[in-house]
C-alpha positions in Angstrom: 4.8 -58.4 -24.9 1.3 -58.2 -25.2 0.4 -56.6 -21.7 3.2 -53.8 -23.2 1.4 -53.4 -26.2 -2.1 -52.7 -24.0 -0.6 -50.6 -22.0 0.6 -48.7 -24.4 -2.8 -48.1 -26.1 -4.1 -47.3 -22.3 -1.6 -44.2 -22.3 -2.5 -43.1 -25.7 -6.3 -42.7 -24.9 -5.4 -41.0 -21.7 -3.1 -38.6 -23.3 -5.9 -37.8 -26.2 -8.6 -37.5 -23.5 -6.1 -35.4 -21.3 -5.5 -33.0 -24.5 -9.2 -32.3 -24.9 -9.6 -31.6 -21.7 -7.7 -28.8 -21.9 -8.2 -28.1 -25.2 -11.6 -27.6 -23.7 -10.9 -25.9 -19.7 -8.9 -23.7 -22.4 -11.5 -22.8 -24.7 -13.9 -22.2 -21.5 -11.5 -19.8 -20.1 -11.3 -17.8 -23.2 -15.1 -17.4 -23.3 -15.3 -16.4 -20.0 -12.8 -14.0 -21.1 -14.8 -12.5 -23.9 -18.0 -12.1 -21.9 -16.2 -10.0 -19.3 -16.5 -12.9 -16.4 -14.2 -14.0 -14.0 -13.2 -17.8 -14.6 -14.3 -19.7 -11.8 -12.1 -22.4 -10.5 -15.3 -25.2 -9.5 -16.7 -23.9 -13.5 -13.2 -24.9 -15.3 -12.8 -28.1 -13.0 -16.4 -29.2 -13.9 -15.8 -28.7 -18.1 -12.0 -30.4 -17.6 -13.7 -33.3 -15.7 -16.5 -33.3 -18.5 -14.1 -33.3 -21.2 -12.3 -36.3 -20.3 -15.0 -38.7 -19.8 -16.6 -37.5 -22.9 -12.9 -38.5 -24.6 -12.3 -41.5 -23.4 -16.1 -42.5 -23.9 -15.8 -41.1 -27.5 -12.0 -42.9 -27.9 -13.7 -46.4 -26.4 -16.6 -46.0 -29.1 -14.8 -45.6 -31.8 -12.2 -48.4 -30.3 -15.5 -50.4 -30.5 -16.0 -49.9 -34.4 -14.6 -52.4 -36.9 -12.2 -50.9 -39.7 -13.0 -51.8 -43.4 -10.3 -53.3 -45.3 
């Protein structure tokens, strides 16, 4: 039951990190957008990839921190 329960917090970060990801390929686009560029494809894989490490970094950090009771 335990292995479930880790697991299950494994999918949870991925999901969060996978959301800002592309809340941030998404935001990227847009800006490209405004400015009158063309998206490229390397530029959009490049912030995705970016995005995701710095989520789960950022999820594993806070993972890290104690909670006050």
């Amino acid at each position: 039951m335990k292995i479930l329960y880790e697991l299950s917090w494994l999918w949870e970060m991925l999901g969060i990190a996978l959301a800002a990801a592309a809340v941030c390929v998404t935001c990227a686009a847009l800006i490209c957008k405004a400015t009158k560029r063309r998206p490229n494809k390397k530029m959009l894989a490049v912030v995705g990839a970016a995005a995701f490490a710095g989520a789960i970094l950022a999820v594993l950090l806070i993972a890290r921190t104690p909670m006050p009771l």
